[in-house]
C-alpha positions as CSV (number, residue, x, y, z in Angstrom):
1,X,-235.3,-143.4,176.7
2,X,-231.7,-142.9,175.2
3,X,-230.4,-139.6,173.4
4,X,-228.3,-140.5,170.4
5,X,-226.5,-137.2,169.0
6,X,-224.3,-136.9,165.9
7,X,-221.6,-134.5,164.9
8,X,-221.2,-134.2,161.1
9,X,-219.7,-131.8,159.1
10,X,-222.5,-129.7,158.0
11,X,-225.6,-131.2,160.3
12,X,-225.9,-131.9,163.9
13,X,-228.5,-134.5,164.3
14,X,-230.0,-135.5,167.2
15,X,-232.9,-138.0,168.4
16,X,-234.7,-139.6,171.4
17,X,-235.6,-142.9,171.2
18,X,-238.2,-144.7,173.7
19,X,-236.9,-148.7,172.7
20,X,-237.2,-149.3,169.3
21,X,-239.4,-145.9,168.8
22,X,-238.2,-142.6,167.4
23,X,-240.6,-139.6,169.6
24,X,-238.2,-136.5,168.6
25,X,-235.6,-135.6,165.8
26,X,-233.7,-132.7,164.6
27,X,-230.9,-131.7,162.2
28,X,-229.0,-128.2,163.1
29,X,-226.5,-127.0,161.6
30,X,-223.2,-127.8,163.1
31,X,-221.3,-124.7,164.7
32,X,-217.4,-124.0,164.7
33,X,-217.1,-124.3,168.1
34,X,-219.0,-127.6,167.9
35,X,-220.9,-127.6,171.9
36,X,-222.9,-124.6,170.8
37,X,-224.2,-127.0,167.8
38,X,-225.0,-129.9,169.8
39,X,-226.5,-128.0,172.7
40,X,-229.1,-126.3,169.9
41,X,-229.5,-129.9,168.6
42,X,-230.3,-131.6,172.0
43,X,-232.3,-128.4,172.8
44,X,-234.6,-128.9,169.9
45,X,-235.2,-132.4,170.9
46,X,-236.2,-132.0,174.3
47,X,-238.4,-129.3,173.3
48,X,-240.3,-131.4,170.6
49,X,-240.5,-134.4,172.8
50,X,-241.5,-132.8,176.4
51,X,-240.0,-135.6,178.2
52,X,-239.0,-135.3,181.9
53,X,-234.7,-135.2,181.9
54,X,-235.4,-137.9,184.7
55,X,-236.9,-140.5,182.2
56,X,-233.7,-140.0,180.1
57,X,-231.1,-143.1,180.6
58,X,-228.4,-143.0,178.8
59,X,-226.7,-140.3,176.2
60,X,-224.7,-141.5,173.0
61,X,-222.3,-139.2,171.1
62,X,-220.5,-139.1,167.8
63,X,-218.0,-137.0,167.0
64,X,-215.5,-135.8,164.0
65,X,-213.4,-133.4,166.5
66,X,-210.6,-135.8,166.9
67,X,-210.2,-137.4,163.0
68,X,-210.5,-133.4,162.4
69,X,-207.7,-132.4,164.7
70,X,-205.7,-134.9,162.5
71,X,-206.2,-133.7,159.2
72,X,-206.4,-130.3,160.3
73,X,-202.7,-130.4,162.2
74,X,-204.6,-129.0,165.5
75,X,-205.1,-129.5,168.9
76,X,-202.3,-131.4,168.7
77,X,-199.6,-131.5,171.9
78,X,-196.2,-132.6,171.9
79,X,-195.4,-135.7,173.0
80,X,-192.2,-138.4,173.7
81,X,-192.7,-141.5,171.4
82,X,-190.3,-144.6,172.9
83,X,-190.0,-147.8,170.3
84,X,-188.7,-151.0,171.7
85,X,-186.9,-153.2,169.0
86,X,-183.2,-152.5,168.2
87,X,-181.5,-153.6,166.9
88,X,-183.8,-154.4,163.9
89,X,-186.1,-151.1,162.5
90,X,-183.0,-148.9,163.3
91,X,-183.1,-148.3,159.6
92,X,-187.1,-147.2,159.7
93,X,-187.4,-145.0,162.7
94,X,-191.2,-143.4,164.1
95,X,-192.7,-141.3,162.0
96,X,-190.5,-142.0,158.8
97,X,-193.3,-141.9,156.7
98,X,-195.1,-138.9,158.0
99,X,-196.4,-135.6,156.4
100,X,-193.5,-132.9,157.0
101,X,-196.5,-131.1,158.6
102,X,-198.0,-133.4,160.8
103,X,-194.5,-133.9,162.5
104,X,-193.9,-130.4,163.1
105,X,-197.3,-130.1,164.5
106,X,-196.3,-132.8,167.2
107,X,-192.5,-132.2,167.8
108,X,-191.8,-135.5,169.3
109,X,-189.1,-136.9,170.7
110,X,-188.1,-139.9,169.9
111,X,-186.3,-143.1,171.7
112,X,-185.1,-146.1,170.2
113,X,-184.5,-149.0,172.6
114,X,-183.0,-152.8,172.6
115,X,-185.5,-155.2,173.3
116,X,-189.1,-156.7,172.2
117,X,-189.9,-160.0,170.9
118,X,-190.6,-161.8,167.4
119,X,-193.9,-163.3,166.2
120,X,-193.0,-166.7,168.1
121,X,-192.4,-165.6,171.5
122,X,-188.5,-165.7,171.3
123,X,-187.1,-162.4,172.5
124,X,-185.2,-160.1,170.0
125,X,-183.0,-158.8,172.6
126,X,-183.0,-157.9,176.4
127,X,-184.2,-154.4,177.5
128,X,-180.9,-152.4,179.0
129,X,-182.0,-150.6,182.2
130,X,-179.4,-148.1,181.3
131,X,-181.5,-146.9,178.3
132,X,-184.5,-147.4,179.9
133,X,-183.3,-144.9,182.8
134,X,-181.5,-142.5,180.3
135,X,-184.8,-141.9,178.4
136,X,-187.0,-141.6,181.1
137,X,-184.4,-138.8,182.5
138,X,-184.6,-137.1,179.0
139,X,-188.3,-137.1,179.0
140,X,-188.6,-136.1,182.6
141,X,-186.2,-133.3,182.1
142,X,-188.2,-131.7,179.1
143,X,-191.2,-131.6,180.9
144,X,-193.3,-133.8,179.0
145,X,-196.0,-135.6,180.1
146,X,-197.5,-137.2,177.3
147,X,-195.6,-140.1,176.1
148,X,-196.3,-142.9,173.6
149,X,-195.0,-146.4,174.3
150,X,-194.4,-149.1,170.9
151,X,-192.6,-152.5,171.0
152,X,-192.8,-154.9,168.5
153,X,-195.1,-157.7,168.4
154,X,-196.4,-156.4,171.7
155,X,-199.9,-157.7,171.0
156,X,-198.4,-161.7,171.6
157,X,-195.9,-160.0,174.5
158,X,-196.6,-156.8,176.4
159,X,-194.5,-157.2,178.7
160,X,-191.4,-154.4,176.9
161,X,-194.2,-151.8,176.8
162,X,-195.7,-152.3,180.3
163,X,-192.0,-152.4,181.9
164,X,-190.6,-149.2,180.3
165,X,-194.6,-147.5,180.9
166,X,-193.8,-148.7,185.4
167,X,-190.7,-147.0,185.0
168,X,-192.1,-143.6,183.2
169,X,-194.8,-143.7,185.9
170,X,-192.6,-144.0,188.7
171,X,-190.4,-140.9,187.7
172,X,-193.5,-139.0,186.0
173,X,-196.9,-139.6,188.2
174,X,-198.9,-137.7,186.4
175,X,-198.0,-139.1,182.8
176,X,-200.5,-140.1,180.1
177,X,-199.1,-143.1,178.5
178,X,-200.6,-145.0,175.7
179,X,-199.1,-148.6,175.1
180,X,-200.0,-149.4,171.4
181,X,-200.8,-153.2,172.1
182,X,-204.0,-152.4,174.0
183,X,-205.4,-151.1,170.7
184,X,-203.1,-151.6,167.9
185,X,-202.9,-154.9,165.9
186,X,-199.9,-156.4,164.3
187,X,-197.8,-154.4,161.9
188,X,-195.5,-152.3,164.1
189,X,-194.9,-149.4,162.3
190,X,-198.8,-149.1,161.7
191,X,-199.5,-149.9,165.1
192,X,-197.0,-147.1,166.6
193,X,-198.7,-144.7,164.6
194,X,-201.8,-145.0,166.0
195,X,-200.1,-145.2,169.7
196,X,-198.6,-141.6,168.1
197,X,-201.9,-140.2,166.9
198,X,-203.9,-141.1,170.0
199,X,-201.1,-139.9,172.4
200,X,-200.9,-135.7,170.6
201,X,-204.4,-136.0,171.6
202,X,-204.9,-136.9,174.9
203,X,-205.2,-133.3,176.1
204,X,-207.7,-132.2,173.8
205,X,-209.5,-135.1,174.3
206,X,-209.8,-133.8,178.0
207,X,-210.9,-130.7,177.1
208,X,-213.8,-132.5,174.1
209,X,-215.4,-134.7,176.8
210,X,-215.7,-132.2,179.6
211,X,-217.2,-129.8,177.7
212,X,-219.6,-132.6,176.2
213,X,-220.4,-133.4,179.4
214,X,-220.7,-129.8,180.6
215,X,-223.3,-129.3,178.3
216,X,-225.4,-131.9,179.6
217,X,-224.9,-130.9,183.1
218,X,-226.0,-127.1,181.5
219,X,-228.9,-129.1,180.1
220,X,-230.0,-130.8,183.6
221,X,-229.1,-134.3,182.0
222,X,-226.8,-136.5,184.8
223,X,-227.3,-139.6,183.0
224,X,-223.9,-141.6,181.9
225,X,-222.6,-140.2,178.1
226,X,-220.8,-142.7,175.9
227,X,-218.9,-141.6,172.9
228,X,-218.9,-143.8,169.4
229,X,-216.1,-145.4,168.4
230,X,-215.0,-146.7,164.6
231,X,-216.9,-150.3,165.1
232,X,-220.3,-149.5,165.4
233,X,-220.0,-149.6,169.6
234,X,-219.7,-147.5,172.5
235,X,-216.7,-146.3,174.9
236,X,-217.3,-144.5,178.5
237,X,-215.8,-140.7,179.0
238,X,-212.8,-142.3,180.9
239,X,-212.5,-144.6,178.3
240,X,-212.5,-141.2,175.1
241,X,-209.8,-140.0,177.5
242,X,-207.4,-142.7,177.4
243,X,-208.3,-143.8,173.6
244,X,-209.5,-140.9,171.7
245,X,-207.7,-142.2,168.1
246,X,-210.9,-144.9,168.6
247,X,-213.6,-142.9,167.5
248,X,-212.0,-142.0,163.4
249,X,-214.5,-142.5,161.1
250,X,-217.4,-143.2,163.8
251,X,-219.6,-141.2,161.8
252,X,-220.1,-143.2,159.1
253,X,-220.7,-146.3,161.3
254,X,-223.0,-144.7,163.1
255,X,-225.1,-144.4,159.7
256,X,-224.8,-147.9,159.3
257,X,-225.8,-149.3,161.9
258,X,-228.8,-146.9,162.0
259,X,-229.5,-148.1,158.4
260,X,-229.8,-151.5,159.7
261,X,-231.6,-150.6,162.7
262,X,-234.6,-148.6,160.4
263,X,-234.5,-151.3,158.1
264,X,-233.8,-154.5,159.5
265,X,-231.6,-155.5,156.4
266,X,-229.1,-157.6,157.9
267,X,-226.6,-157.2,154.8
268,X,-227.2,-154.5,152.3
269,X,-224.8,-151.2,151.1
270,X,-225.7,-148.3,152.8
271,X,-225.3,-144.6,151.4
272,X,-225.1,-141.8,153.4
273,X,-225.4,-138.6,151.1
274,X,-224.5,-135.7,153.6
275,X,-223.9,-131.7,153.1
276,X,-220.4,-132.5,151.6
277,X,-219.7,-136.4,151.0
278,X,-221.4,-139.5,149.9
279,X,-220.6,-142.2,152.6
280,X,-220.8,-146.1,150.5
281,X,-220.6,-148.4,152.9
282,X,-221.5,-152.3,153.8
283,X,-223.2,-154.0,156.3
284,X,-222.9,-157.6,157.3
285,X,-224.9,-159.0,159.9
286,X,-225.9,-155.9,161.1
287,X,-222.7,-154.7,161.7
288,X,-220.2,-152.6,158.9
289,X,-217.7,-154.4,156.9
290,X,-214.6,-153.8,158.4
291,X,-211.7,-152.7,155.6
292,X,-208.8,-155.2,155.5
293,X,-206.0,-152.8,154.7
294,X,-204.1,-150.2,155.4
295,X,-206.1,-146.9,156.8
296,X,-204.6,-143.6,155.9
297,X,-205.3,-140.6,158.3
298,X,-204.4,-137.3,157.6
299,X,-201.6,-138.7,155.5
300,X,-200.5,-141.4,158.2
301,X,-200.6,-145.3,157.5
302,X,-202.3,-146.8,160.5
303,X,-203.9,-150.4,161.3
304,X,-206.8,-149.3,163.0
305,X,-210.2,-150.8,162.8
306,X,-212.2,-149.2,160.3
307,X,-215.3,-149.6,158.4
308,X,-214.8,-150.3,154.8
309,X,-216.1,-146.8,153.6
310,X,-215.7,-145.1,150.2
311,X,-216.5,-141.3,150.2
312,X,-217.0,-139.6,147.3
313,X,-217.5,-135.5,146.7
314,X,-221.3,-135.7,146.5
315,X,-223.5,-134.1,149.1
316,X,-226.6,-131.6,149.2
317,X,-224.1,-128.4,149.0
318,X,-221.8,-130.2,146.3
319,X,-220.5,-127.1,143.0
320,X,-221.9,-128.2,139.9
321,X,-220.6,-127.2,137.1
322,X,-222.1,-124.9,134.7
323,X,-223.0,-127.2,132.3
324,X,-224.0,-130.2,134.7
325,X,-221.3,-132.7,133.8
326,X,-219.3,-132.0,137.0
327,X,-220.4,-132.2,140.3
328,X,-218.2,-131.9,143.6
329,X,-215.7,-132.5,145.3
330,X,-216.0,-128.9,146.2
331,X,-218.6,-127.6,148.8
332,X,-220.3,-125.3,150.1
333,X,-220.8,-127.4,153.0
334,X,-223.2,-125.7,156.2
335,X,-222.8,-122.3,154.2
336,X,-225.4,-124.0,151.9
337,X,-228.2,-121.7,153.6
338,X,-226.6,-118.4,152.6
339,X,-224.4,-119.7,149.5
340,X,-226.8,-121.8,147.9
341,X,-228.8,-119.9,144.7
342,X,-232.4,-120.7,146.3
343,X,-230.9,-119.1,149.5
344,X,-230.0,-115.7,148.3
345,X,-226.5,-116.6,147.4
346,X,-224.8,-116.9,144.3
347,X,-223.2,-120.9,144.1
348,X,-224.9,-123.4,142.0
349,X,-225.1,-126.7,144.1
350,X,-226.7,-129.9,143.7
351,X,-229.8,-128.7,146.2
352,X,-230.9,-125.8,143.8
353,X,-230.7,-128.7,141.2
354,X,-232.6,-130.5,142.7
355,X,-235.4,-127.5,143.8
356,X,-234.9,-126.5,139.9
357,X,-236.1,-130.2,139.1
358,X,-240.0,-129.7,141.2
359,X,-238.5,-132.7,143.8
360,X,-237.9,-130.4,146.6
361,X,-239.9,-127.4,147.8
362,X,-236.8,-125.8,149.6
363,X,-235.7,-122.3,149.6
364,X,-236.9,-119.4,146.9
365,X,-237.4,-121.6,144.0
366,X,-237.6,-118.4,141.8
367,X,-234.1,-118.0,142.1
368,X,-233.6,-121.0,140.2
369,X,-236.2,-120.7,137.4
370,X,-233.9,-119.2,135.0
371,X,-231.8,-122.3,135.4
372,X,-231.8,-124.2,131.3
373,X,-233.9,-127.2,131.5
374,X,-231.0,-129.2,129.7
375,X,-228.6,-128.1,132.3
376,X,-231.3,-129.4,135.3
377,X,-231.5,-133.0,133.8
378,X,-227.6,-133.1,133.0
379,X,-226.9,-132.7,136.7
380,X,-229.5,-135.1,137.3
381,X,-228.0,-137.5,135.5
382,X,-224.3,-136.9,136.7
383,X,-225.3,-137.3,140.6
384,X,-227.2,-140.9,139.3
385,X,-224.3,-142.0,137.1
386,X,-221.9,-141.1,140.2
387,X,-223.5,-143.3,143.0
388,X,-224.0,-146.2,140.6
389,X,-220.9,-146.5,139.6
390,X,-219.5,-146.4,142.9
391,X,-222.2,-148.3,144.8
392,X,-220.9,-151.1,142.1
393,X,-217.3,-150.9,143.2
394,X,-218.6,-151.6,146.6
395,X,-220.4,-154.6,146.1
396,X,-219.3,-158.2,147.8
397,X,-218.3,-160.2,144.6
398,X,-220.4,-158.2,142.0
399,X,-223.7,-159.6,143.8
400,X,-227.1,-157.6,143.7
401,X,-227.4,-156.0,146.7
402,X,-230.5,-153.9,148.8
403,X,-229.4,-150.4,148.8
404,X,-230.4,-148.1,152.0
405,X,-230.8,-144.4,151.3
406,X,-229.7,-142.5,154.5
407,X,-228.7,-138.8,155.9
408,X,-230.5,-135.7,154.5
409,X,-228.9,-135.2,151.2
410,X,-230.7,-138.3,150.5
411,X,-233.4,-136.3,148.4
412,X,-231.4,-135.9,145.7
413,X,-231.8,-139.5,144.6
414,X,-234.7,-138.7,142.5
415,X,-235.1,-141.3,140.0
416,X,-233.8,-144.4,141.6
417,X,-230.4,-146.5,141.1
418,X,-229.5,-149.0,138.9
419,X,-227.1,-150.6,140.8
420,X,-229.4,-151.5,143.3
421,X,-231.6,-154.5,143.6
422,X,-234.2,-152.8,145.8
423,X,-234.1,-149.3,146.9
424,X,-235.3,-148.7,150.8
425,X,-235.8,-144.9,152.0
426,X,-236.7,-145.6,155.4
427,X,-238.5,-143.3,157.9
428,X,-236.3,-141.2,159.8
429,X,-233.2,-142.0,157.3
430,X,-231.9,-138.1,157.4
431,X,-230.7,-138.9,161.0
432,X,-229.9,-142.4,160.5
433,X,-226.6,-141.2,161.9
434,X,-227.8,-140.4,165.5
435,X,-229.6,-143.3,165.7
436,X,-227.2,-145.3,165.0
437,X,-225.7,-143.8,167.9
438,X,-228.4,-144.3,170.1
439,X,-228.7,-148.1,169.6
440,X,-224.6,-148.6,170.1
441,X,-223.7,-151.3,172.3
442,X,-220.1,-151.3,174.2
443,X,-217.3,-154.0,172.0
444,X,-213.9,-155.0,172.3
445,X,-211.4,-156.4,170.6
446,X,-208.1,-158.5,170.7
447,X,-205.6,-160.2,168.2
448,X,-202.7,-162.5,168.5
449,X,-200.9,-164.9,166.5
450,X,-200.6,-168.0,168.2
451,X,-199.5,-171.7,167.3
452,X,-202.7,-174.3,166.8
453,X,-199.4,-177.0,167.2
454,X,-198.8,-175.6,170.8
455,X,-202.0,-174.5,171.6
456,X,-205.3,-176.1,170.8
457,X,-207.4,-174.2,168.5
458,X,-210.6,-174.0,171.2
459,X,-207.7,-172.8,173.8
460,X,-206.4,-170.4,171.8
461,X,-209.5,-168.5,170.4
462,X,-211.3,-168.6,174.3
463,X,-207.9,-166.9,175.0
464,X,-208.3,-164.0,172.5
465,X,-212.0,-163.9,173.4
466,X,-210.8,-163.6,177.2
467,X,-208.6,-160.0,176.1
468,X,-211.4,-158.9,174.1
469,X,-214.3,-159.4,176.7
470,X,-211.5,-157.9,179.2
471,X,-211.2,-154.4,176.7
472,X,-215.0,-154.7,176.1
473,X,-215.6,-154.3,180.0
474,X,-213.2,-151.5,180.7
475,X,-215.2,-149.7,178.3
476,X,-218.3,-149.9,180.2
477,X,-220.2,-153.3,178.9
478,X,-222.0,-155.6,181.3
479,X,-219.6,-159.0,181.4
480,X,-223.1,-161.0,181.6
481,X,-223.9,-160.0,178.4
482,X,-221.2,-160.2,176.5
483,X,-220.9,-162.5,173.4
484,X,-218.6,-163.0,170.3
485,X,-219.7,-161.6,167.1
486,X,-216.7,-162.1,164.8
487,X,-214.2,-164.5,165.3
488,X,-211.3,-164.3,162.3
489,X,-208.2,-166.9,162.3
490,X,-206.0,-166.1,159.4
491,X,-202.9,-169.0,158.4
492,X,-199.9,-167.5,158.4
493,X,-197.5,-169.1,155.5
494,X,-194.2,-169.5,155.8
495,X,-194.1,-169.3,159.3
496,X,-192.7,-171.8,161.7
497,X,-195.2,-173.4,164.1
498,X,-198.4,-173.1,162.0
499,X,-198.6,-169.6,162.9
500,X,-202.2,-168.7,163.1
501,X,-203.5,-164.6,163.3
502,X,-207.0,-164.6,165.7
503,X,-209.1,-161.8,166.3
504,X,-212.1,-161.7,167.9
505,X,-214.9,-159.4,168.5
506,X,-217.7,-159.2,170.9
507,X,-219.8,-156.8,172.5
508,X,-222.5,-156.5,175.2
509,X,-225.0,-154.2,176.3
510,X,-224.4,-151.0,178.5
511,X,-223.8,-152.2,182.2
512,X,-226.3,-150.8,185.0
């Protein structure tokens, strides 16, 4: 039996799965303190399933508290941010490009340091020692212990960022370093802004998993917890605590894969219609299509892996106007049950449409009787006319497509969608999220660019695929059953050598 729990914006939602089966689910509401939500959630679920805690194996988590402490400028802690490349990007120093906000939140510091290599293995320029040892003392001296490490093309040559990391830790024991090759890919600037964004929160991450996990103990539960991360798989606590930045936008891969998982639609675009947003996304063999360009957080350009998502401002406690032709992106969000008209409150929202339409018994449905007929079927049509339109941007080369209805603002798709070829509402869909959770498996990934001239092609991907499988154990995945699921090699033109970008991905099931 496996626990899959996750944390949205408005909903908590949580369910036990025995294999393949689904014997308890819940949605609560999520709280601002966010444990007191999940305990209620996990609560609810043990109640309605009466299971001994013993016959409970593993626990699965997904979380929005650290993409939140992002975009919210919180939680954040200052840290020392060293780049390895002068003399070239002198002109484009760290955090350049950053909301004025977001780097006062942080208040790095920032070195800039001779050294790293190019894309074909030549160096740019030697490290100097003197540097090295002058920054370290300046860190050392202002007390600060969390430090982010950059170099360029470090994913082909780590070798800058692991020298200048020995050196911190030799001065600083204690220091929590994050060396942006062993989860960045190429693009440096990109790259180091991840290293930046998971470095401010290694602290709160600290604090996030040890109160996760003290609500379990609380809860008699001593099985192992693993946190979602942004591709559809699992990390271990120790591994949230070094790489927090890895679960942004987990949430919405969780749905996915519990789309596919309830369905057993191998490719179709899923939509995930919550309290707030409308999650479009696609899934391809089972997994979510990864986006292919740049992924803005909270204002910051990063290169992380993502699922190619589009969000719009639909949900179940989505403003609608007062005539019906405008809908979000405003809402009321988990103040739906004391804001929303059937509720007692005084905001029109797309639930009381949809309670005003006879599809939903929710609420006091007197409170929306006075609501015009014209104004009902108006709204109606806008909430259609919005997830067509953008279920259609989202489609692979304008093909037909099978459309999965998930989360529990699903309901309001009353009169099906044109943009779909077939229409599934599976069992279980409002908390497709959780079990997407609950299914994860443990990934990893790796990227190089390397020469097929000086390197054989078979050489170089089983080299890549060595990295990944490496990554994909440290996060807790059983080495014996580990396999590749996506292997990408990308020309590079221009380039001397036949410069070639790999990436591979595999992932394997929870080790023992």
């Amino acid at each position: 039996m496996r626990i899959g729990i996750d944390v949205g914006g408005t909903h908590t939602d949580a369910v036990i799965l025995e294999g393949d089966t689904v014997i308890a689910a819940t949605k609560a509401l999520t709280s601002a303190d966010v444990i007191s939500g999940v305990t209620a959630a996990l609560d609810e679920v043990l109640k309605q399933s009466a299971v001994a805690l013993t016959s409970i194996k593993t626990i699965m988590i997904g979380t929005t508290q650290f993409t939140n402490a992002i975009v919210e400028r919180r939680e954040l802690s200052k840290i020392a941010i060293i780049r390895i490349g002068l003399p070239s990007g002198r002109g484009m120093p760290p955090m350049v490009d950053w909301p004025q906000d977001m780097v006062d939140a942080i208040g790095a510091e920032i070195y800039m340091l001779h050294g790293g290599y190019l894309y074909n293995g030549w160096p740019i320029t030697d490290i100097r020692e003197d540097e090295v040892k002058a920054a370290v003392s300046d860190i050392q001296q202002k007390g600060i212990k969390n430090i982010a490490i950059a170099s360029a093309f470090s994913p082909m040559n780590s070798a800058p960022e692991t020298q200048v990391a020995e050196k911190i830790r030799a001065a600083i024991p204690d220091a929590r370093i994050t060396l942006s090759h062993s989860f960045g890919r190429l693009g440096l600037m990109e790259r180091e802004n991840a290293a930046i964004m998971n470095t401010t929160l290694l602290p709160f991450a600290d604090n996030v998993v040890s109160a996760f996990l003290g609500a379990l103990t609380k809860r008699g539960l001593t099985c192992p917890a693993y946190i979602s991360q942004n591709d559809g798989t699992l990390m271990n606590a120790d591994f949230v605590r070094a790489y927090p930045a890895l679960t942004f936008a987990s949430g919405p891969t969780n749905s996915l894969r519990g789309a596919h998982k309830l369905t057993g639609l191998e490719t179709a675009i899923v939509v995930d219609i919550g309290g707030t947003t409308s999650d479009i996304g696609v899934i391809q063999n089972g997994f979510p299509r990864e986006s292919n360009v740049i992924v803005n957080i909270g204002g910051i350009r990063t290169n992380f892996r993502m699922p190619d998502i589009l969000a719009i401002g639909l949900g179940g406690g989505s403003l609608v106007s007062g005539d019906g032709t405008s809908i979000g992106p405003q809402s009321v969000g988990h103040k739906l049950v004391t804001e929303g008209l059937v509720f007692g409150g005084q905001t029109l929202t797309t639930t009381d449409i949809l309670v005003a339409s006879g599809h939903a018994d929710i609420g006091d449905k007197s409170r929306v009787a006075q609501l015009k007929s014209d104004v009902v079927t108006q709204a109606t049509a806008t909430m259609h006319a919005m997830l067509n339109d953008n279920i259609e941007m989202m489609k692979p080369g304008g093909k037909d497509m099978p459309v999965i209805l998930v989360g529990g603002g699903a309901v309001l798709v009353t009169e099906g969608l044109k943009a779909a070829s077939t229409l599934h509402r599976p069992e279980n869909a409002g908390v497709a999220n959780a079990i997407g959770a609950a299914i994860a498996q443990i990934g990893g990934e790796s990227e190089r660019m390397l020469s097929y001239r000086q390197t054989p092609r078979d050489e170089a991907i089983a080299s890549v695929t060595r990295a990944a499988t490496q990554r994909a154990v440290n996060a807790g995945a059983d080495i014996k059953t580990i396999r590749a699921v996506d292997i990408e090699e990308t020309p590079v033109p221009y380039m001397d050598e036949g410069a070639t970008r790999v990436r591979v991905k595999v992932i394997g099931e929870l080790a023992q």
